[in-house]
C-alpha positions in Angstrom: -0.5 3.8 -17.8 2.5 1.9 -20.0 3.6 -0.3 -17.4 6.9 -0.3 -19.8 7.5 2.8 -17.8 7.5 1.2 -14.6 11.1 2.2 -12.7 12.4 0.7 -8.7 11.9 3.7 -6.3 15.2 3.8 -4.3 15.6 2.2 -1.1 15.6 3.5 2.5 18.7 2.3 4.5 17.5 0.6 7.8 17.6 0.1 11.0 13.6 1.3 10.3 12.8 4.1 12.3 9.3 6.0 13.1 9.0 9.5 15.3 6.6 11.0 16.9 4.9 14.0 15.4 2.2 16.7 15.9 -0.9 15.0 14.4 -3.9 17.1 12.6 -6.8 15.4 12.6 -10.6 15.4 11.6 -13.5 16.1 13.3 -15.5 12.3 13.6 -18.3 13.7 12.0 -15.6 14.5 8.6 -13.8 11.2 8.7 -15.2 8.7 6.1 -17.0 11.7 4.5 -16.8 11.5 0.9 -16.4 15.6 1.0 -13.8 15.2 3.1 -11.5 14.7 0.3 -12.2 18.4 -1.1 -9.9 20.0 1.5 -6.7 18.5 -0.2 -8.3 19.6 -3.6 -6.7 22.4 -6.0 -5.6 24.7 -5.6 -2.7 22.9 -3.5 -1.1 26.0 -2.5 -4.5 26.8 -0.6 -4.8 23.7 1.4 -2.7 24.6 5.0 -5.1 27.7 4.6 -8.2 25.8 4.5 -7.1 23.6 7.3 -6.4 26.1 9.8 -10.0 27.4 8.4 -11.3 24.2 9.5 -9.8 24.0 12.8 -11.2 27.6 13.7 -14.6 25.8 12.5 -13.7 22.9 15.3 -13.7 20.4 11.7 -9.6 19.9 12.7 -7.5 19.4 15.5 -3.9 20.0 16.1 -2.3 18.0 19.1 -0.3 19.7 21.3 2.1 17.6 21.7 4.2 15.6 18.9 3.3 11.3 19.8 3.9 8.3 17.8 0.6 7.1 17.9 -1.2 3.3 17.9 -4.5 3.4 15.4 -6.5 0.5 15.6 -9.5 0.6 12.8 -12.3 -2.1 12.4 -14.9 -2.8 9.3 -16.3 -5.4 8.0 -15.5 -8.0 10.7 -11.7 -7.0 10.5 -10.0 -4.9 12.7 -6.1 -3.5 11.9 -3.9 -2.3 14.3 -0.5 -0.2 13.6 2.0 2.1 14.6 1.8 6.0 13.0 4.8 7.7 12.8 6.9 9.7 10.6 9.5 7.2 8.8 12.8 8.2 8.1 13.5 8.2 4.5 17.0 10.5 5.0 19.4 7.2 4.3 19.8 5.3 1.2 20.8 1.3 1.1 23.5 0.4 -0.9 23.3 -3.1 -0.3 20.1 -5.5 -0.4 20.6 -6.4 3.2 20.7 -3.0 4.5 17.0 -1.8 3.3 14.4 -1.0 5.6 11.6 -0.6 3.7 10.9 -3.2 0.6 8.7 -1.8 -2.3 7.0 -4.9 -4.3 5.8 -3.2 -7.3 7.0 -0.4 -9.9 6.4 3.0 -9.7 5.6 5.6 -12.6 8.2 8.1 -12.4 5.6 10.8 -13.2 3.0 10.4 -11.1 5.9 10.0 -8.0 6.8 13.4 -9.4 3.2 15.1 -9.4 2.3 13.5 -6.0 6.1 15.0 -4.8 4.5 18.4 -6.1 1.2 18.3 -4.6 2.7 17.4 -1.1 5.8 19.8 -1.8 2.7 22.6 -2.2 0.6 21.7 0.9 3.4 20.7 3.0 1.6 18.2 4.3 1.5 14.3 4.3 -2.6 13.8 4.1 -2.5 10.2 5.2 0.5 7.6 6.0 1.5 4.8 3.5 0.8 1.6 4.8 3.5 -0.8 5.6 3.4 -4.8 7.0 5.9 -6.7 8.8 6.5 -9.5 11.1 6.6 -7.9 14.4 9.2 -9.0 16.9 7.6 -10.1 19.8 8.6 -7.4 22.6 7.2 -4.6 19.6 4.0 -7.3 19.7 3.8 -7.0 23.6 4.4 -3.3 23.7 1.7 -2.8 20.9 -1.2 -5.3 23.3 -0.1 -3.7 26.3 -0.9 0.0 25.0 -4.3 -1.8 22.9 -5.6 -2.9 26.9 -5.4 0.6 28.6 -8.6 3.0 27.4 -8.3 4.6 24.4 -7.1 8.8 24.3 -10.0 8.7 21.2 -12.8 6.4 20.0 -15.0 7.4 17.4 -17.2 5.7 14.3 -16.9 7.4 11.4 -19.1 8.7 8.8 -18.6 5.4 6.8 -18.9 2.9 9.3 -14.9 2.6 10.2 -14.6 2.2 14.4 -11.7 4.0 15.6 -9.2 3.8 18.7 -6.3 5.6 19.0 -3.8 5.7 21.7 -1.1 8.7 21.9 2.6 6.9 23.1 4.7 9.8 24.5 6.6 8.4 27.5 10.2 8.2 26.5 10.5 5.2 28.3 7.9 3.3 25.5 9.4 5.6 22.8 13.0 4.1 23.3 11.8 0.6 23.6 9.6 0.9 20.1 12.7 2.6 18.9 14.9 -0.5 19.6 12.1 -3.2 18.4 12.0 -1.7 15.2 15.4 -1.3 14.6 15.1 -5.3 14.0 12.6 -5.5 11.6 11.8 -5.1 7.8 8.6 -3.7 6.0 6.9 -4.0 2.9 4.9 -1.5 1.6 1.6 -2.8 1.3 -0.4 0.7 0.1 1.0 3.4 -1.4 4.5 2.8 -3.9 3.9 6.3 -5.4 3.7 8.4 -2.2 6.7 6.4 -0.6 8.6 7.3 -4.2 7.2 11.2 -3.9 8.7 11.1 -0.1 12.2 9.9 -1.5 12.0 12.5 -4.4 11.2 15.4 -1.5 13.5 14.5 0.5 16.5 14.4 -2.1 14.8 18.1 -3.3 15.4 19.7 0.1 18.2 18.4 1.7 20.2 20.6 3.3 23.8 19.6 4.4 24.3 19.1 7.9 20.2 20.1 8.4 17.3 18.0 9.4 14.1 19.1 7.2 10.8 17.9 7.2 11.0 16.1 4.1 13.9 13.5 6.0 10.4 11.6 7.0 7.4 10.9 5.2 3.9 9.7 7.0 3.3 6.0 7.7 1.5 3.4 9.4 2.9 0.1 10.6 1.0 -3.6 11.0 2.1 -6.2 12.6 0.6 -9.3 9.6 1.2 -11.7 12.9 -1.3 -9.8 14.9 -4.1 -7.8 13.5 -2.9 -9.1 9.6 -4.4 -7.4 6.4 -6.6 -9.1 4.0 -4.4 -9.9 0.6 -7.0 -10.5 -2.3 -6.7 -10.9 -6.0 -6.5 -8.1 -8.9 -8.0 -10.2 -11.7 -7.1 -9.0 -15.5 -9.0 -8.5 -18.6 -6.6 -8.7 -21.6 -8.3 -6.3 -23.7 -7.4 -7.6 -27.6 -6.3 -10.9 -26.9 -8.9 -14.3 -28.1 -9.1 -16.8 -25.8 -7.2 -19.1 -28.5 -4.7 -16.6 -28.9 -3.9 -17.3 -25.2 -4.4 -20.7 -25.0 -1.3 -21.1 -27.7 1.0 -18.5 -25.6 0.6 -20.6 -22.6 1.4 -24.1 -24.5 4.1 -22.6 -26.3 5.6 -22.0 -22.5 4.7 -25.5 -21.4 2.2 -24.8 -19.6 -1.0 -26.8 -19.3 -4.5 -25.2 -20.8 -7.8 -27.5 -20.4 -11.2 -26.7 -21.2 -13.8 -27.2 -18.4 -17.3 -26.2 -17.2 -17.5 -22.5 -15.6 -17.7 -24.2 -12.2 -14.5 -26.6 -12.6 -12.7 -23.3 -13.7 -12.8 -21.3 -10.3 -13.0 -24.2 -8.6 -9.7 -25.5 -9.6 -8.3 -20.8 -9.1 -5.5 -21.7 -6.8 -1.7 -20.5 -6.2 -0.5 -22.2 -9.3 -3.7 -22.4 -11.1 -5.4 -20.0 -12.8 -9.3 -19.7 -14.3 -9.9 -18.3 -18.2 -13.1 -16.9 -20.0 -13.9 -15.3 -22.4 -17.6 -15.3 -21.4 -18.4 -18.2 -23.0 -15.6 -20.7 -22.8 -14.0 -21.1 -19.5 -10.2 -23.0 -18.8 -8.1 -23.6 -16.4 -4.8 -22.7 -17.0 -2.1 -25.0 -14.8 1.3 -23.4 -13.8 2.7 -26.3 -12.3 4.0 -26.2 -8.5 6.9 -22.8 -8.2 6.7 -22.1 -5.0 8.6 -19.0 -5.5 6.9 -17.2 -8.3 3.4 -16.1 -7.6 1.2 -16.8 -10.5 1.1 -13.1 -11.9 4.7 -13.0 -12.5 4.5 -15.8 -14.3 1.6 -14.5 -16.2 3.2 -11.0 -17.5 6.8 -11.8 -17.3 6.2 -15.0 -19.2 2.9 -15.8 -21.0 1.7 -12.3 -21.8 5.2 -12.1 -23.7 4.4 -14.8 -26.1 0.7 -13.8 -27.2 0.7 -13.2 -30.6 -1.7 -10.9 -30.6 -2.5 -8.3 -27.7 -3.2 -7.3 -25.4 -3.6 -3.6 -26.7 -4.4 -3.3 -22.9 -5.0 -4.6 -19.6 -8.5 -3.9 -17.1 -7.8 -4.8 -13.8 -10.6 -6.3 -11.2 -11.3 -6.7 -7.2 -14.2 -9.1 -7.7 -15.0 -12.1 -9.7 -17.9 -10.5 -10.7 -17.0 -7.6 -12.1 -13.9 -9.5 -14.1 -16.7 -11.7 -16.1 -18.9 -9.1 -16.4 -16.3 -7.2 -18.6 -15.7 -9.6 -20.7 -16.2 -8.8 -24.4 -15.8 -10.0 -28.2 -12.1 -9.9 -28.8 -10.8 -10.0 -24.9 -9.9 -12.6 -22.3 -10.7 -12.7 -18.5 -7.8 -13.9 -15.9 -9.4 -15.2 -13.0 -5.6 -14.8 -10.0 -5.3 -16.0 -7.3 -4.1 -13.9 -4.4 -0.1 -14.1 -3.5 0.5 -14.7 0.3 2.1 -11.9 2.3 5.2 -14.1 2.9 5.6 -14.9 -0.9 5.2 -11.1 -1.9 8.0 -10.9 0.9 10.3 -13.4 -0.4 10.0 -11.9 -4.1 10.6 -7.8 -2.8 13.8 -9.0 -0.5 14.9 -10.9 -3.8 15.1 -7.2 -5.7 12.5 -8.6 -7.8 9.5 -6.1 -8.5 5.8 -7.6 -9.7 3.3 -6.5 -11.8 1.4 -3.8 -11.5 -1.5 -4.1 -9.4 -0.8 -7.6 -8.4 -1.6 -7.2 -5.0 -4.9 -5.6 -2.8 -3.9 -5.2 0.7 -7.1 -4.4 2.4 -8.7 -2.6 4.4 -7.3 0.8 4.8 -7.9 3.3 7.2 -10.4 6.4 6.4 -8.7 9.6 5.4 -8.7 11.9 7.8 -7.9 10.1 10.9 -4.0 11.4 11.4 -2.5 13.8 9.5 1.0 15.6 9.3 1.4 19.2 8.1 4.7 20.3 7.8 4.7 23.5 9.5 4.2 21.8 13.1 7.2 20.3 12.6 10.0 21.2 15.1 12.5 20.9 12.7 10.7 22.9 9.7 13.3 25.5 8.9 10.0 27.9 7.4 
């Protein structure tokens, strides 16, 4: 996609807010199934059918009672813990200071608008966004307290994921979560386009003086200063551009470009240093120390900017590996290095946006685990 095209989704007015709902969920044996996926598949209209097909099969569940729930997931030596509830997306900020909810990158407006559609079809949310923050500490000891007692569910799923989830209903823990959060500001760490689709929902439906379903949208909540995602590096292949061709870019900014052995190269990948191939050459390309720019910023906003020729486009990469194994006649490899959670925090509550694809927040929970359909909705007016 033209990242030309990239737009700000608007911004949810705080204090941030997450309520309870009814969750649908998979059976174990469905969750991390690669079929799994099929039941949200065309047509759209379809899908609440085919649920409620599944839960006569025993493949679903429906709880009977709405709960803001605590989902802790482990894999790979990493385990995640966060809140699931619905997030109020029914206020708009005005103001920087009054935003709840921080997006970090672009969004293209019409894939916001076909994901808006698809939900607006199956009135359902199929899984939550994913949202970070640093927790205040009463939320922290609320969130350890619940993670000690034994779990309402425990399952591994079909690829590998171990789950534990806990079902908060007491008003008493409600009211004190409620009051923690109303502290606190997240950024959205997974999914800019579903948060934007929410937003376009809600504006579609509201009703004046009426609460609707679309006034919240699915999401999860992780505290980074307890059980904190992994943030790696998206590295680029500028499809078109030589390797001189970017080596004059980046002088003509000031910027230092030095030839060096493959090894020197990623040695020397740091926050303000960057490593260049083109599968035979290799450079490191110095940035000098800004603290307050993470290097891929700099690198579109800047040196991309100034290439004379290219990039006609842009591959993007989670591994090493697979960046300088694309590399080809006529393209460049950009070895990044990954932004820290409190820069990417610093640059979203500046009203700043960054590339696309500059961050991988990982890892994310298997689909299936808690969903919200619409319909079970106390306030759905259908």
């Amino acid at each position: 996609m033209d990242s030309a095209g990239l737009v700000t989704p608007p911004h949810v007015a705080g204090p941030l807010r997450l309520e309870p709902f009814r969750a649908l969920r998979f059976a174990p044996a469905r969750v991390g199934n690669p079929t799994t996926g099929r039941a949200f598949a065309r047509p759209y209209r379809e899908v609440g059918a085919r649920l409620d097909r599944w839960r006569g099969r025993g493949l679903v569940t429906l709880d009977d009672e709405p709960a803001l729930y605590l989902h802790e997931y482990s894999t790979a030596g990493m385990t995640v813990r966060g809140l699931v509830g619905l997030l109020d997306v029914s206020r708009r900020a005005h103001l920087l200071d009054d935003r709840a909810v921080l997006p970090h990158e672009g969004i293209h407006p019409r894939q916001a608008d076909e994901l808006a559609e698809r939900m607006d079809q199956m009135r359902l949310n199929p899984a939550p966004i994913l949202l970070v923050h640093h927790g205040p500490p009463g939320l922290r000891a609320v969130i350890r307290e619940l993670s000690d007692r034994t779990p309402d569910i425990a399952y591994d799923d079909r690829s590998g994921q171990q789950h534990r989830l806990w079902a908060v209903r007491d008003e008493p823990t409600l009211r004190n979560i409620r009051e923690q959060l109303s502290s606190t500001r997240a950024l959205i760490a997974d999914g800019h386009h579903r948060y934007a689709a929410y937003l376009r929902l809600q504006r579609r439906h509201a009703e004046a003086g009426h609460r609707t379903p679309t006034d919240h949208g699915l999401a999860m909540l992780v505290d980074q200063d307890d059980t904190p995602l992994f943030l790696g590096a998206i590295h680029r292949t500028l499809l078109g551009t030589e390797f001189d061709d970017l080596r004059d870019a980046a002088e003509d900014r000031g910027y230092v470009f030095t030839d060096c052995p493959h090894h020197d190269a990623v040695r020397a990948l740091g926050a303000s240093c960057l490593a260049v191939t083109d599968g035979q050459r290799w450079a490191r390309l110095d940035l000098g120390a800004s603290v307050d720019v993470p290097a891929v910023e700099l690198l579109h906003r800047l040196i991309i900017p100034s290439l004379r020729h290219g990039p006609s486009g842009i591959s993007y990469h989670h591994s090493v590996e697979d960046a300088v194994g694309s590399a080809t006649r006529g393209s460049t490899v950009v070895l990044m290095p990954a932004p820290t959670v409190d820069l990417v925090m610093k640059v979203a509550a500046a009203d700043r946006l960054l590339p696309e694809k500059a961050t991988s927040f990982q890892p994310k929970p298997s689909l299936g685990v808690l969903i919200r359909s619409w319909h079970d909705a106390p306030d759905d007016p259908t």
